[in-house]
C-alpha positions as CSV (number, residue, x, y, z in Angstrom):
1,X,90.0,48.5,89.0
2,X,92.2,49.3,85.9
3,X,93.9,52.5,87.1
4,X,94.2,50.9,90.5
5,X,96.6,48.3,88.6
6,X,98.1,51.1,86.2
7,X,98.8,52.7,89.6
8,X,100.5,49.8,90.9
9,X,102.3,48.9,88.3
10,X,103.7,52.4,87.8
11,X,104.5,52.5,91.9
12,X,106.8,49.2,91.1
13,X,108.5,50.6,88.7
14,X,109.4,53.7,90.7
15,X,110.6,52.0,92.8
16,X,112.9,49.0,91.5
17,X,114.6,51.0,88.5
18,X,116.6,53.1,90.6
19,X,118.3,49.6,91.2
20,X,119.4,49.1,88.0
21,X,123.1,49.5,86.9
22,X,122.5,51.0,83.6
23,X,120.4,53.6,84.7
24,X,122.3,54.4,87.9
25,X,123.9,57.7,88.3
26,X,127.5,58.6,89.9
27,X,126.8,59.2,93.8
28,X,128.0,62.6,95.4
29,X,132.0,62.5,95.0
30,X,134.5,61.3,98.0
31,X,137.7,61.8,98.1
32,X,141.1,61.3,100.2
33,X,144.8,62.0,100.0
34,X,148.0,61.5,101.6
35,X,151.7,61.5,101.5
36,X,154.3,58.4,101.8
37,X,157.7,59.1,102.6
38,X,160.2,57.3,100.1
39,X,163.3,59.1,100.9
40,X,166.5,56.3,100.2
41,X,169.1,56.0,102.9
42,X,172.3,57.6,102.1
43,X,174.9,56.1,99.8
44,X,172.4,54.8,97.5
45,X,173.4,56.6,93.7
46,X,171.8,59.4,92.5
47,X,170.8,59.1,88.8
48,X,170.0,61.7,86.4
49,X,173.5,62.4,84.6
50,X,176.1,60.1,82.5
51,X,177.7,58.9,85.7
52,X,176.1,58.4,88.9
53,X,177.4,58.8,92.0
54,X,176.4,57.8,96.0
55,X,174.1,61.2,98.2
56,X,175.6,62.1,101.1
57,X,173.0,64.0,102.7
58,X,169.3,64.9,102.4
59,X,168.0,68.3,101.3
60,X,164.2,67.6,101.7
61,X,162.6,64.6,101.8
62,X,161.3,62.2,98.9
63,X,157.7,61.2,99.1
64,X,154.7,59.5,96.7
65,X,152.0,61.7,96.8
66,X,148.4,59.8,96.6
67,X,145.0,60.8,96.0
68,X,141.7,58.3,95.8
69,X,138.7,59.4,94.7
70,X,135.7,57.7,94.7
71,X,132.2,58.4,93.2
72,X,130.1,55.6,94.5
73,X,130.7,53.2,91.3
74,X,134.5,53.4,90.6
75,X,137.4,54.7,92.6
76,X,140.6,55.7,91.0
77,X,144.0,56.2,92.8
78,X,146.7,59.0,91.4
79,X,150.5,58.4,92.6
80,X,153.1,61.1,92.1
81,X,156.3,60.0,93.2
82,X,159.7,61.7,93.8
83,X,161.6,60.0,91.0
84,X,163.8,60.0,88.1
85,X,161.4,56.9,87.2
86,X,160.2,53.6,88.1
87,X,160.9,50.1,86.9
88,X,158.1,48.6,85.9
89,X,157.8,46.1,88.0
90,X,157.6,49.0,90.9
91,X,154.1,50.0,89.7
92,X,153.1,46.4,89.1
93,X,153.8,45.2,92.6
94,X,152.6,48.1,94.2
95,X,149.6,48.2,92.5
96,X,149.1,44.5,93.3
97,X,149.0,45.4,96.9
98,X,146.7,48.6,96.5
99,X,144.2,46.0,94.8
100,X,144.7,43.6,98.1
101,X,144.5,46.3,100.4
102,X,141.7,48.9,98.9
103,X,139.7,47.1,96.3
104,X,140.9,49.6,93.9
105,X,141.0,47.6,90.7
106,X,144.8,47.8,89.8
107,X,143.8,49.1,85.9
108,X,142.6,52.0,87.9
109,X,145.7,52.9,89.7
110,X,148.1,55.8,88.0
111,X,151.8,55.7,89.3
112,X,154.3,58.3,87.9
113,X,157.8,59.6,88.4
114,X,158.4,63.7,88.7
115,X,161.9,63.0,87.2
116,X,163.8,64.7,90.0
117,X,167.8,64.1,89.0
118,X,168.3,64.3,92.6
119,X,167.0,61.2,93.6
120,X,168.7,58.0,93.9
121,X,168.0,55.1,91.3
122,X,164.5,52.6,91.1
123,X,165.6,51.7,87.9
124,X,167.6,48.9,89.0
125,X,171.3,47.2,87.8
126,X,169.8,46.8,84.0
127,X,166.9,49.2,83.0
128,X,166.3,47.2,80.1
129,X,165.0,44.3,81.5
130,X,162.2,43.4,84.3
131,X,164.0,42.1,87.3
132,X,162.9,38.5,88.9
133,X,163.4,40.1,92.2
134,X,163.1,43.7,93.4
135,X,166.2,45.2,94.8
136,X,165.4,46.6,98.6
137,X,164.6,49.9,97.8
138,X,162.7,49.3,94.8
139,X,160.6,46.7,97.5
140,X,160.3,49.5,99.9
141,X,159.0,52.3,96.7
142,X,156.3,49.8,96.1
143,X,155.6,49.2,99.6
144,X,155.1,52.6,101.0
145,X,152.7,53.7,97.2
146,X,151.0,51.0,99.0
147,X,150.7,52.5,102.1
148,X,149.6,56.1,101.0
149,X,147.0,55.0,98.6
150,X,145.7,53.0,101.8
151,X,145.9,55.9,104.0
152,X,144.2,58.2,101.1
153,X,141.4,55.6,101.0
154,X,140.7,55.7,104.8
155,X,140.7,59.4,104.5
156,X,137.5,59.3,102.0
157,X,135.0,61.8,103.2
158,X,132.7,63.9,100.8
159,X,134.3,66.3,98.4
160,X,134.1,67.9,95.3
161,X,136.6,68.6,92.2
162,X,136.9,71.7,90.0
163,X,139.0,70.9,86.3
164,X,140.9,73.4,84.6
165,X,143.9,74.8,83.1
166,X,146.4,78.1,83.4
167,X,149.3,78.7,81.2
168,X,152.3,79.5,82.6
169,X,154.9,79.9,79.4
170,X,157.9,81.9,81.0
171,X,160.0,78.6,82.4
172,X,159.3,76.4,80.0
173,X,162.1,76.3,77.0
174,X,162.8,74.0,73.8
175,X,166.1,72.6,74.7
176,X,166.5,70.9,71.4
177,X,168.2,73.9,69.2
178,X,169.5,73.8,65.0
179,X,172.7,75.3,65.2
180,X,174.5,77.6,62.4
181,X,176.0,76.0,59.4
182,X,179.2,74.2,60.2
183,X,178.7,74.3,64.2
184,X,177.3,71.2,64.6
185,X,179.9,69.1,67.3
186,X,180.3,65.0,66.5
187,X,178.0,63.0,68.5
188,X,179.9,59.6,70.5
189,X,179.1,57.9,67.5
190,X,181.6,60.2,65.3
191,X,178.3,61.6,63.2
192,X,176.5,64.9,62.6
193,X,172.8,65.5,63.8
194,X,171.4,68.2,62.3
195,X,169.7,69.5,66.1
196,X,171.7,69.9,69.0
197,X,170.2,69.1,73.1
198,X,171.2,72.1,75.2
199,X,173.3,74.1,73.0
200,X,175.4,76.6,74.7
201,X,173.4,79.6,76.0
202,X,173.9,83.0,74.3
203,X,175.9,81.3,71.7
204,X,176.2,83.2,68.3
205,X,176.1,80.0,66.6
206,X,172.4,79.4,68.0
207,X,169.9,79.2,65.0
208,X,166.0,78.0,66.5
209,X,164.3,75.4,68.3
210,X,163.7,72.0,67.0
211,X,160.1,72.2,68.4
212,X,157.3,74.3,70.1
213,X,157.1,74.4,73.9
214,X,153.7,73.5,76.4
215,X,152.3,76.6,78.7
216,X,149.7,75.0,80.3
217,X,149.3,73.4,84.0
218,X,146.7,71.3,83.8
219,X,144.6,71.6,87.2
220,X,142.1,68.8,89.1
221,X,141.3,70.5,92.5
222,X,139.7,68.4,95.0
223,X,138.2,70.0,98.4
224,X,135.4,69.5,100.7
225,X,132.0,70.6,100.0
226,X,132.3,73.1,102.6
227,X,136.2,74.9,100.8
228,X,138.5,73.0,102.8
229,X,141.1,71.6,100.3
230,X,142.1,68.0,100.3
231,X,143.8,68.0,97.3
232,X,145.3,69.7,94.2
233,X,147.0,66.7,91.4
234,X,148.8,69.5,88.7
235,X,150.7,68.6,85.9
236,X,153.2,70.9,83.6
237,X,155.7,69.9,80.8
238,X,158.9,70.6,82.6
239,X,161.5,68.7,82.6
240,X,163.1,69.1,86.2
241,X,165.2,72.3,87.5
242,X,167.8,71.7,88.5
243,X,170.7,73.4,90.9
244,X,171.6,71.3,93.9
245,X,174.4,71.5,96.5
246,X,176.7,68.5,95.8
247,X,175.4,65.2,96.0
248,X,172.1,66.0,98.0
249,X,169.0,64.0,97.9
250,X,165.7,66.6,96.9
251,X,162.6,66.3,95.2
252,X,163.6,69.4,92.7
253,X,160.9,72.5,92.5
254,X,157.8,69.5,92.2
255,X,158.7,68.5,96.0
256,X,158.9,72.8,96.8
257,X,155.7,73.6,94.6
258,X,153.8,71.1,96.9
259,X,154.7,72.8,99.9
260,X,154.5,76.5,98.4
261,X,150.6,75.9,97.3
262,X,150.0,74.1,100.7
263,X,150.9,77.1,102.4
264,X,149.3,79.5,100.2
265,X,145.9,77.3,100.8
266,X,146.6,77.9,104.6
267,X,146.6,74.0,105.4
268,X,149.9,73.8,107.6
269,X,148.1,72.5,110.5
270,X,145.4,70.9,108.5
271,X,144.2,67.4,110.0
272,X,143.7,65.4,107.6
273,X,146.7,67.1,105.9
274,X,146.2,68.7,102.3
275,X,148.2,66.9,99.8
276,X,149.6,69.0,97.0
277,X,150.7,67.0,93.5
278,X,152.8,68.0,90.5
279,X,153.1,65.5,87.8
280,X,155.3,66.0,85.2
281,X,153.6,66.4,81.6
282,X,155.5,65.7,78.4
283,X,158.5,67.7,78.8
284,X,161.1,64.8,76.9
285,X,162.5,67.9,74.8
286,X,161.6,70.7,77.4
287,X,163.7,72.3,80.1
288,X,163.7,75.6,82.5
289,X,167.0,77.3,80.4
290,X,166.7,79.8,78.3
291,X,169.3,79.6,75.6
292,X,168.4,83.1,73.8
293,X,168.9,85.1,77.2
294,X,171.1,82.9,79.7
295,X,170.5,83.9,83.4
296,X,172.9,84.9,85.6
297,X,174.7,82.6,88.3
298,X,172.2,81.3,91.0
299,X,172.7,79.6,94.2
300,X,171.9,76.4,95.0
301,X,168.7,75.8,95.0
302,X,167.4,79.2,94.3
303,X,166.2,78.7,90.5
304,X,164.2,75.7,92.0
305,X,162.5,77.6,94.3
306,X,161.6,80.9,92.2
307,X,160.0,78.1,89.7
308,X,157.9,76.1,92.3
309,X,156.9,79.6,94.5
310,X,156.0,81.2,90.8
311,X,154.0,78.1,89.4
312,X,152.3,77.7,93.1
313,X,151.2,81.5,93.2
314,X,149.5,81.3,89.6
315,X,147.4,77.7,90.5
316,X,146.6,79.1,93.5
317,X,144.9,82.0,91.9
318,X,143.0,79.7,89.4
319,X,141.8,77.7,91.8
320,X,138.6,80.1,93.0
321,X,137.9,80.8,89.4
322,X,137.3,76.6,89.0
323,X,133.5,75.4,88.9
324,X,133.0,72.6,91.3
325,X,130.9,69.8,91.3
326,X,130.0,66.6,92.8
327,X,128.5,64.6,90.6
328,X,131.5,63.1,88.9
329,X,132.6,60.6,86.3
330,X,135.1,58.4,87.2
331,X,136.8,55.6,84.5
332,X,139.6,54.0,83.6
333,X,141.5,51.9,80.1
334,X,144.5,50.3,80.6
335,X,146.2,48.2,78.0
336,X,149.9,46.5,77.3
337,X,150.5,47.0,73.5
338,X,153.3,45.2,72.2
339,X,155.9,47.4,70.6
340,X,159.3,46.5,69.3
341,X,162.5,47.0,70.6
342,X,165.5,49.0,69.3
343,X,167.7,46.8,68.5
344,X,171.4,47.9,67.2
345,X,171.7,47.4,63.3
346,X,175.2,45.5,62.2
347,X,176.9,48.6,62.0
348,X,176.0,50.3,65.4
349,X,177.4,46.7,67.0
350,X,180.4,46.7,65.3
351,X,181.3,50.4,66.2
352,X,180.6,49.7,70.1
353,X,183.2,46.2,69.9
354,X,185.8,48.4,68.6
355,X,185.0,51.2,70.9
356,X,184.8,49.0,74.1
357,X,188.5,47.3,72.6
358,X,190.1,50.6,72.0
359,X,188.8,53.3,74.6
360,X,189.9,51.8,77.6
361,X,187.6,53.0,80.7
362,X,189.2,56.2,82.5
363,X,188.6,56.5,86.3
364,X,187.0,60.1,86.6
365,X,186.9,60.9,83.1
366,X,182.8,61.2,81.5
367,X,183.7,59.3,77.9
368,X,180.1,59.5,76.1
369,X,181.1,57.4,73.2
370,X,182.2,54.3,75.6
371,X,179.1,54.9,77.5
372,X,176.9,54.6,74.5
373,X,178.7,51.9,73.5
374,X,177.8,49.8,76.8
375,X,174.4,50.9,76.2
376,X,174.5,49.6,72.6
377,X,175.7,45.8,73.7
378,X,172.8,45.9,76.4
379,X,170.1,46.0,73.7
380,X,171.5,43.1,71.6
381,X,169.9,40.3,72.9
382,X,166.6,41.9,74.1
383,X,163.3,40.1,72.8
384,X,161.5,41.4,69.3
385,X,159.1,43.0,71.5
386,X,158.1,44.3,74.7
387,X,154.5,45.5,76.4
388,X,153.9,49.1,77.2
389,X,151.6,49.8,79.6
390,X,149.7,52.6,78.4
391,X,146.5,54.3,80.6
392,X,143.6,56.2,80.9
393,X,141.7,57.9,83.5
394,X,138.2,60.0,83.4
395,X,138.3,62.1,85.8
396,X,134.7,64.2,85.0
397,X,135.8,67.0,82.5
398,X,139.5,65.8,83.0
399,X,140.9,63.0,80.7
400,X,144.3,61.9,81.7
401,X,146.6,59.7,78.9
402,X,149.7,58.2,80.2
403,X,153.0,56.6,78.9
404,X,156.1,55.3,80.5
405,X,158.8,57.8,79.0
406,X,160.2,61.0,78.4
407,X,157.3,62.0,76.2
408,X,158.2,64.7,73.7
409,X,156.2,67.8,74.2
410,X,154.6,67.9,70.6
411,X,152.8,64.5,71.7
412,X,151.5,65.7,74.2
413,X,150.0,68.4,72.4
414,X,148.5,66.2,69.9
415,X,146.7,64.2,72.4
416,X,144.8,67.6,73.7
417,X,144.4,68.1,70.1
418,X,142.6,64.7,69.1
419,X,141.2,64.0,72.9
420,X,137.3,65.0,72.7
421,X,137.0,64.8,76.6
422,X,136.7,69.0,77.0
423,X,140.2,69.0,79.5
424,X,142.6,66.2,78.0
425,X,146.6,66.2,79.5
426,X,149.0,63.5,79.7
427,X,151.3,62.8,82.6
428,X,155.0,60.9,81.5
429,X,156.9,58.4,83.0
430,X,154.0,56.5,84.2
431,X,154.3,52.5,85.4
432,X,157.5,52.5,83.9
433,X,160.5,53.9,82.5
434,X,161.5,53.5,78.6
435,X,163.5,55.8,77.6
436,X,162.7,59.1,75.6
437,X,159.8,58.7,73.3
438,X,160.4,61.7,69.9
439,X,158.0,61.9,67.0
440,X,159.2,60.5,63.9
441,X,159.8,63.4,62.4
442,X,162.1,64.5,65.9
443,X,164.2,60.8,64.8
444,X,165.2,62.4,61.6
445,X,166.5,65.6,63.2
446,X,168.6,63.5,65.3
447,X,170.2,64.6,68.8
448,X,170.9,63.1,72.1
449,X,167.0,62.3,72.5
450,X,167.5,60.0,69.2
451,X,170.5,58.2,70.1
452,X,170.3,54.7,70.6
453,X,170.6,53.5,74.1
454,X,169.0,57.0,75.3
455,X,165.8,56.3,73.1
456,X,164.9,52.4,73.3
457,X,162.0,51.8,71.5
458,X,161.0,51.5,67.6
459,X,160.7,54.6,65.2
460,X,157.0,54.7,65.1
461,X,156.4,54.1,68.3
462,X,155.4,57.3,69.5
463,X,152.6,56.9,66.7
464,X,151.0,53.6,67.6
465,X,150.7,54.5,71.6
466,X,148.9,57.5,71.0
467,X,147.2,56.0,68.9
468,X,145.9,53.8,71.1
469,X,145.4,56.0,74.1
470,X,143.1,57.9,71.7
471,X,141.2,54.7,71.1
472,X,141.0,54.0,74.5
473,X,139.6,57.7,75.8
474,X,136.9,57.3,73.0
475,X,135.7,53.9,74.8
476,X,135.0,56.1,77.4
477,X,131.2,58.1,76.8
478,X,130.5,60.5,78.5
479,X,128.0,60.5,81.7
């Protein structure tokens, strides 16, 4: 009569604790992805230099690329979108709908800029500040990152993922360069850094770079249990390209680095379609010029396309070597530390007055130091403070840290560094744009990153956010 009751008892047990939340495992992995077209209508201005000015035709299309994967306990969304950057408020209403429309919880919900200069602006009149109101094509961004993160949700079907890295060094270059003594130009402020941001290329009067460079592409490869790809989200810490005809609307070599690897997959008439992603890393100090060996003269568009064809081919051939697996661990931090401001100091306010009274504005002329001076008088009255959104996702071997700048490279390098998840990368420009973000140690050096009004917030602040994307990965234990 006792083991009958030992039996029973045991037989319960069996079968209630699978129940349990704590000892449940991840179910098998779905997954779905799909593009959302977020091309601007014509006339709208194209950011990216000193002076922006209104496209007048469309090269290729803009579009947020979405992926949602979902392991049975937690779904995640990841949002690439053709942009110099987003305000803020862009990712917070979007995500706000993606939480109506999915049940994705909005913490969970990654939204990043490529930093295409070829795109027209979602930054709004006054970057600076969160707007009461979207303007209508910042409504229609958030709307249509909506709308492909609820397509990629209907799309879930059984998949697998495969997390890994290749490094590709040859396009990515230091653009922040210490010149020879006595061939340093003035700033717009009349004053001396000691580095200079794109130096001239072949020049004599070169010396070295300010700062190291990032190789890798970090890979998460997504397909169906039976190979057929659904997705591949990349990211790499480069800057943008570059070389467009005129005033032309493109997504830069992220938009033809999408199409290259989709066609090297063989998914052209793929139903549903394979979406291709590349996110851009932390390339705040990075570009694609080589300032030892200039190259010769391309045409337009050309550079961009032997970058995105190049990166494609070498993904693509990582992508067999990748273990796969099913059984995934999906999680996500998100957090809003408050950080200070950059706020002029009595002398930088008194320098832009007397530069706004006595450099009159020039119709066609590019005058850097009345420019910098407008941006000086737009910080004056900003609050002490200001939240960051800062994120995390798990994505199995992958963890992914995010902040809303132009992330200097050597960040991004310290997070892989300290990050004990086995593949850790960060993506930039993520739920918001705030300027460049340099080390400390980069502020000293000086350069156009540095300057006030192109870098907005405090001197350490670089140091507290990764700080606390470090904290937040190690809430995160492993499965």
């Amino acid at each position: 009569m006792k083991r009958l009751q030992l039996l029973a008892a045991f037989l319960i047990v069996s079968l209630v604790s699978p129940l349990r939340g704590d000892d449940a495992k991840p179910a098998e992995l779905k997954a779905g992805a799909a593009t959302s077209n977020i091309t601007p209508e014509l006339g709208l201005a194209i950011v990216g230099g000193f002076a922006p000015f209104p496209s007048t035709s469309i090269h290729d299309d803009l579009h947020a690329r979405c992926l949602v994967l979902d392991n049975g306990q937690t779904k995640i969304a990841l949002v690439v979108c053709d942009l110099l950057g987003l305000q803020s408020r862009i990712s917070t209403e979007a995500r706000k709908l993606i939480e109506e429309k999915t049940g994705i919880p909005s913490a969970n919900v990654l939204i990043s800029g490529t930093h295409t200069h070829s795109a027209s602006s979602t930054l709004g009149q006054n970057r600076y500040r969160t707007p009461d109101k979207l303007d209508p094509y910042q409504a229609f961004v958030a709307r249509r990152i909506a709308d492909g993160v609820q397509t990629a949700a209907a799309r879930l079907r059984p998949a697998e993922i495969g997390v890994g890295t290749v490094e590709i060094p040859e396009h990515v270059f230091n653009r922040r360069w210490f010149m020879q003594p006595g061939k340093m130009p003035a700033n717009p402020f009349g004053e001396y850094d000691q580095v200079k941001m794109n130096p001239p290329s072949g020049s004599a009067n070169l010396d070295r770079p300010a700062g190291p460079t990032d190789p890798i592409v970090s890979i998460l490869s997504v397909r169906e249990p039976n190979g057929r790809p659904i997705s591949v989200f990349t990211a790499y810490s480069l800057h943008y390209v570059g070389g467009v005809a005129g005033a032309q609307i493109s997504a830069d070599y992220y938009g033809m680095y999408c199409h290259r690897l989709g066609r090297l997959l063989g998914t052209d008439d793929q139903d549903p379609p394979f979406v291709a992603m590349m996110a851009n890393g932390t390339s705040g100090d990075i570009n694609n010029i080589n300032f030892r060996e200039p190259r010769p003269r391309k045409a337009a568009y050309e550079q961009m396309r032997y970058v995105a064809d190049d990166v494609a081919a070498k993904v693509h051939a990582e992508l067999p070597k990748l273990t796969y697996r099913r059984d995934v661990q999906l999680d996500a931090r998100y957090d809003e530390p408050a950080l200070k401001w950059r706020h002029p100091t009595e002398k930088e306010r008194k320098w832009a007055i007397e530069t706004l009274e006595n450099r009159p504005e020039v119709p066609g002329k590019t005058d850097l130091s009345r420019i910098y001076a407008e941006r000086v008088m737009n910080l004056i009255d900003l609050p002490e403070t200001t939240p960051v959104p800062l994120q995390i996702l798990r994505i199995g071997d992958a963890c992914v840290g995010t902040m809303p700048c132009e992330v200097f490279c050597e960040i991004g390098l310290e997070f892989r560094k300290r990050c004990k998840a086995p593949t850790p990368f960060m993506v930039s420009i993520n739920h918001g744009y705030m300027g460049y973000l340099p080390t400390p140690a980069q502020h000293e050096l000086g350069g156009y990153e540095t300057w006030i009004g192109t870098n907005r917030l405090e001197r350490e602040a670089s140091v507290k956010m990764l700080d606390r994307l470090i904290e937040m990965a190690e809430s995160i234990k492993d499965q």
